[in-house]
N, CA, C and O atoms as CSV, one atom per row, in Angstrom:
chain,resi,resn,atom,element,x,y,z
A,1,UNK,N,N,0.331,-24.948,-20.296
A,1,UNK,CA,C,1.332,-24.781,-19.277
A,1,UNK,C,C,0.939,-25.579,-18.047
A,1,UNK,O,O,-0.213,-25.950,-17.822
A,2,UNK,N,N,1.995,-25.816,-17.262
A,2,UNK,CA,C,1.834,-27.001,-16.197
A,2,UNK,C,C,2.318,-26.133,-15.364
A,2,UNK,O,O,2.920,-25.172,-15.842
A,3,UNK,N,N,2.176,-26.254,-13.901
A,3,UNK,CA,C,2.785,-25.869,-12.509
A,3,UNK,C,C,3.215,-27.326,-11.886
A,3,UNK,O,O,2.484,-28.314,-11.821
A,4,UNK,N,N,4.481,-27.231,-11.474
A,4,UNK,CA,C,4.657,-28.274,-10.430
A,4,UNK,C,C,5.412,-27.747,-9.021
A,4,UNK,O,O,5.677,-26.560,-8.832
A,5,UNK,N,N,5.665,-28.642,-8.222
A,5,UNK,CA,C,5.556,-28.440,-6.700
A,5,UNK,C,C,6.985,-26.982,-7.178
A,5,UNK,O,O,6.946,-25.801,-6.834
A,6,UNK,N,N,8.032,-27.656,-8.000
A,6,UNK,CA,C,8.909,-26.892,-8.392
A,6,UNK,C,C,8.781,-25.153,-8.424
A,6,UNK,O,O,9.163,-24.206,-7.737
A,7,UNK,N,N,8.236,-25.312,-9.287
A,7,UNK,CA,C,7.445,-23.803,-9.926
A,7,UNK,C,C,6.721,-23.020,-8.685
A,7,UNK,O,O,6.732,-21.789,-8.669
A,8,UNK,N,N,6.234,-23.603,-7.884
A,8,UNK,CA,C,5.242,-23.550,-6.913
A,8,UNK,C,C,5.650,-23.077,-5.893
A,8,UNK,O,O,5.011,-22.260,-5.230
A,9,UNK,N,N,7.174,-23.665,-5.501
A,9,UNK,CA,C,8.200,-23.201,-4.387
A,9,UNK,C,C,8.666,-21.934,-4.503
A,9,UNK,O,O,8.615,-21.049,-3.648
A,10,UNK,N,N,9.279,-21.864,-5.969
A,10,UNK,CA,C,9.643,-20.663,-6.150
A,10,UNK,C,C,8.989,-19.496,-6.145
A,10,UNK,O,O,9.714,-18.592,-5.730
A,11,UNK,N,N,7.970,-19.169,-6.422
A,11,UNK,CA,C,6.966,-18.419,-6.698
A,11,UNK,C,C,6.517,-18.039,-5.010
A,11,UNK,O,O,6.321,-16.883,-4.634
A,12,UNK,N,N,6.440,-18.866,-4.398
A,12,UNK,CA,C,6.079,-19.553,-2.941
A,12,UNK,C,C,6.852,-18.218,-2.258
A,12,UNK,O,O,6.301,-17.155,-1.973
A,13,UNK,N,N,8.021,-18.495,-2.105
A,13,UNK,CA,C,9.295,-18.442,-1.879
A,13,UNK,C,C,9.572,-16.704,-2.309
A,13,UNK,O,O,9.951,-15.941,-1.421
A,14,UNK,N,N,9.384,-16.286,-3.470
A,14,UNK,CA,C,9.393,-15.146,-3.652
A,14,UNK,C,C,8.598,-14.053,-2.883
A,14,UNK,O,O,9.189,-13.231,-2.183
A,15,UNK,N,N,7.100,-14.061,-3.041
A,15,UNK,CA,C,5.970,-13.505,-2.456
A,15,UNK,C,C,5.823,-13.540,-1.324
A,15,UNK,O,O,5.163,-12.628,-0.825
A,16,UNK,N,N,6.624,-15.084,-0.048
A,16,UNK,CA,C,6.851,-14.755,1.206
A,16,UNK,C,C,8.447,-13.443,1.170
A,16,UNK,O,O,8.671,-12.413,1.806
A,17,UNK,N,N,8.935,-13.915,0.497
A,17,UNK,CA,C,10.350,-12.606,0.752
A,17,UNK,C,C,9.756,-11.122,0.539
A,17,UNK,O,O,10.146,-10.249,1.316
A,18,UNK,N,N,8.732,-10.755,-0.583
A,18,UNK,CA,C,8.057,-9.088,-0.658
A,18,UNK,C,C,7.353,-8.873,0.125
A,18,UNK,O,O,7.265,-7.697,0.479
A,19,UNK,N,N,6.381,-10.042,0.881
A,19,UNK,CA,C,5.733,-9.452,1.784
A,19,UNK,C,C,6.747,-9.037,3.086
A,19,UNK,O,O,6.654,-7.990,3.727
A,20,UNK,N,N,7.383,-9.731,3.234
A,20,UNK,CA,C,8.082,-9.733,4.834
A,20,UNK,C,C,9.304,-8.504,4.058
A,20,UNK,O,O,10.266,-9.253,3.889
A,21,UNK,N,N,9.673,-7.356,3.624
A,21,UNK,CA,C,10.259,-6.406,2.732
A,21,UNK,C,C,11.842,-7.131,2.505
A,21,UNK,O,O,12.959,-6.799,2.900
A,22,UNK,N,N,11.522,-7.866,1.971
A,22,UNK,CA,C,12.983,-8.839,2.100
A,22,UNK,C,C,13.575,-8.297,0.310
A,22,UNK,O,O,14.672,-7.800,0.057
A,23,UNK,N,N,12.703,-8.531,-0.469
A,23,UNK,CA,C,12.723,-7.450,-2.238
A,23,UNK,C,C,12.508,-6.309,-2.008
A,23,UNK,O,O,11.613,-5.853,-1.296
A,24,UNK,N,N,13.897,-5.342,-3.017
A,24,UNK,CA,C,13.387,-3.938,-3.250
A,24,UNK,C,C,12.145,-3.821,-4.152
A,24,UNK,O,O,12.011,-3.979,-5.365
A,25,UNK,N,N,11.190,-3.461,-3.073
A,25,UNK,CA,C,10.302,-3.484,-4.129
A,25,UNK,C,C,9.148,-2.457,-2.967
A,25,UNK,O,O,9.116,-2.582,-1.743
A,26,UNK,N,N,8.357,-1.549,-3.743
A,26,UNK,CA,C,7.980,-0.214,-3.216
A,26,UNK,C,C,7.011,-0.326,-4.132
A,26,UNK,O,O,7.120,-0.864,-5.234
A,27,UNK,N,N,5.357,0.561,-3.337
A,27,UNK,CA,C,4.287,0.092,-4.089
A,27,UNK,C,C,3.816,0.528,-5.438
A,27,UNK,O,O,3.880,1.755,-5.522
A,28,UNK,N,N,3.375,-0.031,-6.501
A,28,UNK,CA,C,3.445,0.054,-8.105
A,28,UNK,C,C,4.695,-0.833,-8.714
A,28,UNK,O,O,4.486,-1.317,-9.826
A,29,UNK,N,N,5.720,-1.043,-8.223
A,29,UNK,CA,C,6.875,-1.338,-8.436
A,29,UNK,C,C,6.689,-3.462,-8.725
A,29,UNK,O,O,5.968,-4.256,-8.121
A,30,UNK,N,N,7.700,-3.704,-9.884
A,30,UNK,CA,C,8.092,-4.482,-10.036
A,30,UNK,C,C,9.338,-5.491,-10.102
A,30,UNK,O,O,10.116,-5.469,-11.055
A,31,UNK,N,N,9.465,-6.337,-9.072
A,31,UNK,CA,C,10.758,-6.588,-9.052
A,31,UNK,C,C,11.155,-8.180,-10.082
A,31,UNK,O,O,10.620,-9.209,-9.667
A,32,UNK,N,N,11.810,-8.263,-11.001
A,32,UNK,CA,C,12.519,-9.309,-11.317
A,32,UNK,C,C,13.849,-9.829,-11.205
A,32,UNK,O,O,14.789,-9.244,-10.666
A,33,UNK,N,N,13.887,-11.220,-11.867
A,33,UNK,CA,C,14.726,-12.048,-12.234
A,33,UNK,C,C,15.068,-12.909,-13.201
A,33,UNK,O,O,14.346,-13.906,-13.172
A,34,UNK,N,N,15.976,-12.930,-14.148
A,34,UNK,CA,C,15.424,-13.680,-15.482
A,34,UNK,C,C,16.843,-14.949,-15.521
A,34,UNK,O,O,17.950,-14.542,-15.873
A,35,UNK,N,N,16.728,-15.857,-15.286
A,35,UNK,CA,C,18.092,-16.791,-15.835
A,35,UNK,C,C,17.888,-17.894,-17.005
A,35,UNK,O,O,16.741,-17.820,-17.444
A,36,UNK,N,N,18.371,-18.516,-17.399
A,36,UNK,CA,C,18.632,-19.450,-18.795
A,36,UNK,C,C,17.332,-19.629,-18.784
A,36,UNK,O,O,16.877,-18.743,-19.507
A,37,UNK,N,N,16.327,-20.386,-18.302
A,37,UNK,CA,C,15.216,-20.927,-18.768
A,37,UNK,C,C,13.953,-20.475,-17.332
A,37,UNK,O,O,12.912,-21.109,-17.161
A,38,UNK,N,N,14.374,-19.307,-16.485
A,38,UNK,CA,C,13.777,-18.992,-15.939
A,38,UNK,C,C,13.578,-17.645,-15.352
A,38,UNK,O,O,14.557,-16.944,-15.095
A,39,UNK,N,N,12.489,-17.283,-15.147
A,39,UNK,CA,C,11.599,-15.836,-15.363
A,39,UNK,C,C,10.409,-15.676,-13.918
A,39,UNK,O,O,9.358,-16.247,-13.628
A,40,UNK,N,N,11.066,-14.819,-13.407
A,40,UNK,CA,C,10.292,-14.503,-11.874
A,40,UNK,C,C,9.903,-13.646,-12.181
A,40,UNK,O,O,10.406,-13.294,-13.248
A,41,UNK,N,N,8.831,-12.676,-11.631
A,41,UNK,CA,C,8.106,-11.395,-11.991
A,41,UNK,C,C,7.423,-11.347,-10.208
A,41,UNK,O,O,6.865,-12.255,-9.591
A,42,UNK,N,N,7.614,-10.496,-9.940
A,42,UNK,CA,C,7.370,-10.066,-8.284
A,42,UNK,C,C,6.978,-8.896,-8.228
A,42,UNK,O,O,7.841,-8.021,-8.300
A,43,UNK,N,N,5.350,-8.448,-8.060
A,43,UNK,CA,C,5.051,-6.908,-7.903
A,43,UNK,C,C,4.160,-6.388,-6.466
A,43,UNK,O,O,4.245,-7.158,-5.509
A,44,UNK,N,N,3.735,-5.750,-6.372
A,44,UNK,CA,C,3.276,-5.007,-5.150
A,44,UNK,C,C,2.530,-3.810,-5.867
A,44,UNK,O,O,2.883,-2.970,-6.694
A,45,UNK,N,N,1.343,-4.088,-5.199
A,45,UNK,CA,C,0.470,-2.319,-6.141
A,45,UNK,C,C,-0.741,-2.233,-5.301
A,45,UNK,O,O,-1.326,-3.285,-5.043
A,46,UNK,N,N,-1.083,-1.383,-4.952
A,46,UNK,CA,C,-2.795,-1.019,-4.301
A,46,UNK,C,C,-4.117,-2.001,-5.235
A,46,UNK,O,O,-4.197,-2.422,-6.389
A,47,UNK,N,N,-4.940,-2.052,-4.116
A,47,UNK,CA,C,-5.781,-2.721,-4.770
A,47,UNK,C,C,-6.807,-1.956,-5.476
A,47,UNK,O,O,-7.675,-2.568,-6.099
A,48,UNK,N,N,-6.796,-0.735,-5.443
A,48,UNK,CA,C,-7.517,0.038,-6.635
A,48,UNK,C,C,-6.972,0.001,-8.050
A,48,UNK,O,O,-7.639,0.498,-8.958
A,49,UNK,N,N,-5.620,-0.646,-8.321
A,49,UNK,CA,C,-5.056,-1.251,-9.494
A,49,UNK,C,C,-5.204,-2.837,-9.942
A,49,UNK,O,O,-4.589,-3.350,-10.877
A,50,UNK,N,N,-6.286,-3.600,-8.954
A,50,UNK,CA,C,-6.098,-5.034,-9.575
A,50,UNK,C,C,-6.505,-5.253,-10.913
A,50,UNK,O,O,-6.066,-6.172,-11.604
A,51,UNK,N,N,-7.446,-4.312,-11.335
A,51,UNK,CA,C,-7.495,-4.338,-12.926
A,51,UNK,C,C,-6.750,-4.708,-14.202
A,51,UNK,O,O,-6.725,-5.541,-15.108
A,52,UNK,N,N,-5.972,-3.261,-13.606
A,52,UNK,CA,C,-4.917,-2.817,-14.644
A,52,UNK,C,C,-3.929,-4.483,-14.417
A,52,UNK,O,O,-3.708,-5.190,-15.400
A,53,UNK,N,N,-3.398,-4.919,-12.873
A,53,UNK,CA,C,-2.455,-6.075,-12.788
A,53,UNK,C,C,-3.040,-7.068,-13.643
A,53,UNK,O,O,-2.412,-7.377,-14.655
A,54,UNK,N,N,-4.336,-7.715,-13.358
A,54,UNK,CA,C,-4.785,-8.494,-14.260
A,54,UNK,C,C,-4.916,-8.785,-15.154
A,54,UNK,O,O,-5.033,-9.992,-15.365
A,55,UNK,N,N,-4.988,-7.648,-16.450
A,55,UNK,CA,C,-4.936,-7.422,-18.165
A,55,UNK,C,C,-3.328,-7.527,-18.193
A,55,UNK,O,O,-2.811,-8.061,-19.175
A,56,UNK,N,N,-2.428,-6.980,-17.030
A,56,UNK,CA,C,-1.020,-7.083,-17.439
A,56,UNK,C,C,-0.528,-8.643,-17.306
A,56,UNK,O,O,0.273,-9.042,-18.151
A,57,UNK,N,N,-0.870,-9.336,-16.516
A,57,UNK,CA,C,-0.984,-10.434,-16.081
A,57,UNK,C,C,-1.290,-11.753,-17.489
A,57,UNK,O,O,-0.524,-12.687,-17.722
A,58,UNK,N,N,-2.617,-11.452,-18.253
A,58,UNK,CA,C,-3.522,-12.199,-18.885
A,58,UNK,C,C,-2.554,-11.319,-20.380
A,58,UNK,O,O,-3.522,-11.236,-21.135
A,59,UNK,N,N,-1.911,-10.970,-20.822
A,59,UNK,CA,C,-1.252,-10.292,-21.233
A,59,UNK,C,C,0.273,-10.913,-21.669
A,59,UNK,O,O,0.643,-11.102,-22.828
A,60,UNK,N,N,1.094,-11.192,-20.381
A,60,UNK,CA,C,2.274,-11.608,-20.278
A,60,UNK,C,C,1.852,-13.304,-20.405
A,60,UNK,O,O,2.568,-14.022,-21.104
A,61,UNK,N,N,1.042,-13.699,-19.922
A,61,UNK,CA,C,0.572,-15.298,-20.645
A,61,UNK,C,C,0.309,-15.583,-21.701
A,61,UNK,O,O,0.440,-16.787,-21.920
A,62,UNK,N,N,-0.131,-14.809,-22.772
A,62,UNK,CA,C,-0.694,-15.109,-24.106
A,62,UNK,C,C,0.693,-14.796,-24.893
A,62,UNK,O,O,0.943,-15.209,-26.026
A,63,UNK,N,N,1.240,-14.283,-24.383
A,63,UNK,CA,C,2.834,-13.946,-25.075
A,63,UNK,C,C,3.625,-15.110,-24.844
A,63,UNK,O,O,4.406,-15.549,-25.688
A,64,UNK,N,N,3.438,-15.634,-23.690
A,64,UNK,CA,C,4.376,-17.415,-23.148
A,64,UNK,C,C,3.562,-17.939,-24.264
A,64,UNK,O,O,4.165,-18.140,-25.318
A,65,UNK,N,N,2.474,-18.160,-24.223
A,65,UNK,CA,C,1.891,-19.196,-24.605
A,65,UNK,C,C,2.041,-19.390,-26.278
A,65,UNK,O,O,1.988,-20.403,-26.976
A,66,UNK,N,N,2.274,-17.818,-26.640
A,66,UNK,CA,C,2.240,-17.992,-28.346
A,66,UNK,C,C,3.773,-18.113,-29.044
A,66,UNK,O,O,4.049,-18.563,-30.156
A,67,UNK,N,N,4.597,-17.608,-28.105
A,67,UNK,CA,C,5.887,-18.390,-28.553
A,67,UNK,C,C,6.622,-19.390,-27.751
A,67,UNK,O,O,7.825,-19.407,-27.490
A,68,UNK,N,N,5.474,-20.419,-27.324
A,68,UNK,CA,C,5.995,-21.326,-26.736
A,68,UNK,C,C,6.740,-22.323,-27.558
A,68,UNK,O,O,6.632,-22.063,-28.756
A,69,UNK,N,N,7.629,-23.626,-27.248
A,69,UNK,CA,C,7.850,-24.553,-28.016
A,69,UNK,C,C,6.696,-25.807,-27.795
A,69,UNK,O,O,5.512,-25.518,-27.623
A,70,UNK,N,N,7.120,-27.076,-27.816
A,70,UNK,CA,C,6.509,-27.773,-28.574
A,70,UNK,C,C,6.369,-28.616,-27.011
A,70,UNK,O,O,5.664,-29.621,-26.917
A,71,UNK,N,N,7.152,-28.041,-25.811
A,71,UNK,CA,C,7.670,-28.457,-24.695
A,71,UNK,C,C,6.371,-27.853,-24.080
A,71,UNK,O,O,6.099,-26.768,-24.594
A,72,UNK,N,N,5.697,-28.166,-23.340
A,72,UNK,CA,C,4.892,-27.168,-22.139
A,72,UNK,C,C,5.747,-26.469,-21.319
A,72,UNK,O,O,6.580,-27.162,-20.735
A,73,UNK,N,N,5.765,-25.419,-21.140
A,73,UNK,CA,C,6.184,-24.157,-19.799
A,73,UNK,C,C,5.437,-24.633,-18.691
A,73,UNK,O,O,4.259,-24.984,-18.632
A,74,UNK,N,N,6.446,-24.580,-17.700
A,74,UNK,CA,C,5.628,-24.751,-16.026
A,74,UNK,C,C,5.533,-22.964,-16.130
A,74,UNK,O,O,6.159,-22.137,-16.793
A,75,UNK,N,N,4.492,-22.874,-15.187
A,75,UNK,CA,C,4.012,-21.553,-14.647
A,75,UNK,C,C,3.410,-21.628,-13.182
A,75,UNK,O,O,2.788,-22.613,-12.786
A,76,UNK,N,N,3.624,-20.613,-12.490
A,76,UNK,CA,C,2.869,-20.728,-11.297
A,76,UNK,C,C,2.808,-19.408,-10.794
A,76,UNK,O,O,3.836,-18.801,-10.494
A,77,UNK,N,N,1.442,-18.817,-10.656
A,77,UNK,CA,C,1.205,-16.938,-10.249
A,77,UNK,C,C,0.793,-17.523,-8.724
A,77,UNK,O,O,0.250,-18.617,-8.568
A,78,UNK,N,N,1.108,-16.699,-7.740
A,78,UNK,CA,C,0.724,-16.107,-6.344
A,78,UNK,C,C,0.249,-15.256,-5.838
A,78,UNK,O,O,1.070,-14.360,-5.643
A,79,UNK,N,N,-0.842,-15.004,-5.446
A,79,UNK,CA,C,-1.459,-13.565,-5.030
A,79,UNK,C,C,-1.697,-13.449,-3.358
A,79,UNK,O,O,-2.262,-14.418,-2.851
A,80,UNK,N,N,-1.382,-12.545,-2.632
A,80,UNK,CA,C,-1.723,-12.595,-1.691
A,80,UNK,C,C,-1.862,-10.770,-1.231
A,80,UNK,O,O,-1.595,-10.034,-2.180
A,81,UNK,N,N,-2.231,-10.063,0.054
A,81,UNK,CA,C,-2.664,-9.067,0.179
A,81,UNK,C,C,-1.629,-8.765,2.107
A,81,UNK,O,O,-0.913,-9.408,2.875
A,82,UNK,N,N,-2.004,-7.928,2.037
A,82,UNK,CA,C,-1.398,-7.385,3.871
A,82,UNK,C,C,-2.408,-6.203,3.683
A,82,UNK,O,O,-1.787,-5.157,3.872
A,83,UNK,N,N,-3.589,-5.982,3.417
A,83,UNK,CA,C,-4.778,-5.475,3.431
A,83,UNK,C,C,-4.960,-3.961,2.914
A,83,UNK,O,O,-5.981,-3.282,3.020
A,84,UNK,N,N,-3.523,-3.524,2.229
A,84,UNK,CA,C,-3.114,-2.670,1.662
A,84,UNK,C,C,-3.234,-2.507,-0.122
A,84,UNK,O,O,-3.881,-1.975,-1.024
A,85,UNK,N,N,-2.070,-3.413,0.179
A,85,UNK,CA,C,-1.433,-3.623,-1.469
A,85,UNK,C,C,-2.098,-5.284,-1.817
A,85,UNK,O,O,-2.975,-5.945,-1.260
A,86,UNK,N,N,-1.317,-5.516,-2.857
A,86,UNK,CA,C,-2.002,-7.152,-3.692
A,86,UNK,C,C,-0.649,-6.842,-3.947
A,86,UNK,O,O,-0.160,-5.754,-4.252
A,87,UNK,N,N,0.112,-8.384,-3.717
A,87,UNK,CA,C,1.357,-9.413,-3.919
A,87,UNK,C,C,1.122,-10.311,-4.899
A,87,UNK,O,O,0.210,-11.138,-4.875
A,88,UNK,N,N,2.033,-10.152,-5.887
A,88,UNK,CA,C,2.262,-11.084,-6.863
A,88,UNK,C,C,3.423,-11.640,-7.286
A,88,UNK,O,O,4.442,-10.997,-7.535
A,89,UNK,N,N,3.236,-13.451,-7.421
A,89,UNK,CA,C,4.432,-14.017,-8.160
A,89,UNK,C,C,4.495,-14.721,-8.921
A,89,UNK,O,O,3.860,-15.755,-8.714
A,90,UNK,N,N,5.115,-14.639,-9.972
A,90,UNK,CA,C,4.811,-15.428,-11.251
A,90,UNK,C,C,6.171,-16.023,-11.613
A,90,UNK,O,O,7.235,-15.403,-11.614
A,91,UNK,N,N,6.016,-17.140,-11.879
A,91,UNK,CA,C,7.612,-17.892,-12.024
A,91,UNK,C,C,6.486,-18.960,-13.428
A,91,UNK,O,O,5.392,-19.520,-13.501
A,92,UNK,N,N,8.150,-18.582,-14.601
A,92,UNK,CA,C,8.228,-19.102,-15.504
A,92,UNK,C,C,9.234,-20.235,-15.959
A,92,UNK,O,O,10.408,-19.909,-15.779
A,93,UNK,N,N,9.080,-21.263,-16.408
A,93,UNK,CA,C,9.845,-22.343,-16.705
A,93,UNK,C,C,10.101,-22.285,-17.708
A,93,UNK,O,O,9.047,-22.541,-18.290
A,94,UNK,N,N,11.228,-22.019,-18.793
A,94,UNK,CA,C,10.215,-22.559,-20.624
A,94,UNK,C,C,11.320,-23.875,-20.591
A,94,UNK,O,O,11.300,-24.719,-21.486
C-alpha cells in the first residue's frame, strides 16, 4: 500500500475535524464513511486502550491487504492526542 499527498489530506482533514468536535464522535466511539472506492475510519478512545486500538488497527490492514487487487491501495493512518484521548484516521483508497 502507498500513501499519497491525496490520502494524506484526507485523513489530515478528518482528525483536525474530531479533534476540534466538528464529528459525532464521543470517547470509545467510532466514526465513519465509506464511498465507491473509499473508506475513512475516525475514532477517539483513552489512552489506557492504545492496545486494544492497535491490534484493531494491525487487524483492519491485513484484511486490505489480503483481499487486495493486483492495484496497490493508498492508505494513510493519523494519530494524534489532546492529552486525554488518542485520535485516529485512517483513509482507504482501493
Amino acid at each position: 500500500m502507498t500513501a499519497t499527498a491525496e490520502v494524506e489530506g484526507i485523513a489530515k482533514d478528518h482528525l483536525d475535524r474530531a479533534m476540534n468536535d466538528e464529528l459525532p464522535l464521543f470517547e470509545g466511539m467510532s466514526y465513519n464513511e465509506d464511498y465507491d472506492s473509499t473508506s475513512i475510519s475516525v475514532s477517539v478512545f483513552p489512552t489506557e486502550n492504545i492496545d486494544f486500538e492497535i491490534a484493531q488497527a494491525q487487524s483492519m490492514l491485513q484484511g486490505v491487504e489480503n483481499s487486495a487487487s493486483s492495484e496497490p491501495a493508498q492508505f494513510s493512518a493519523l494519530v494524534d492526542t489532546d492529552g486525554e484521548n488518542y485520535y485516529t484516521a485512517m483513509v482507504f483508497i482501493f
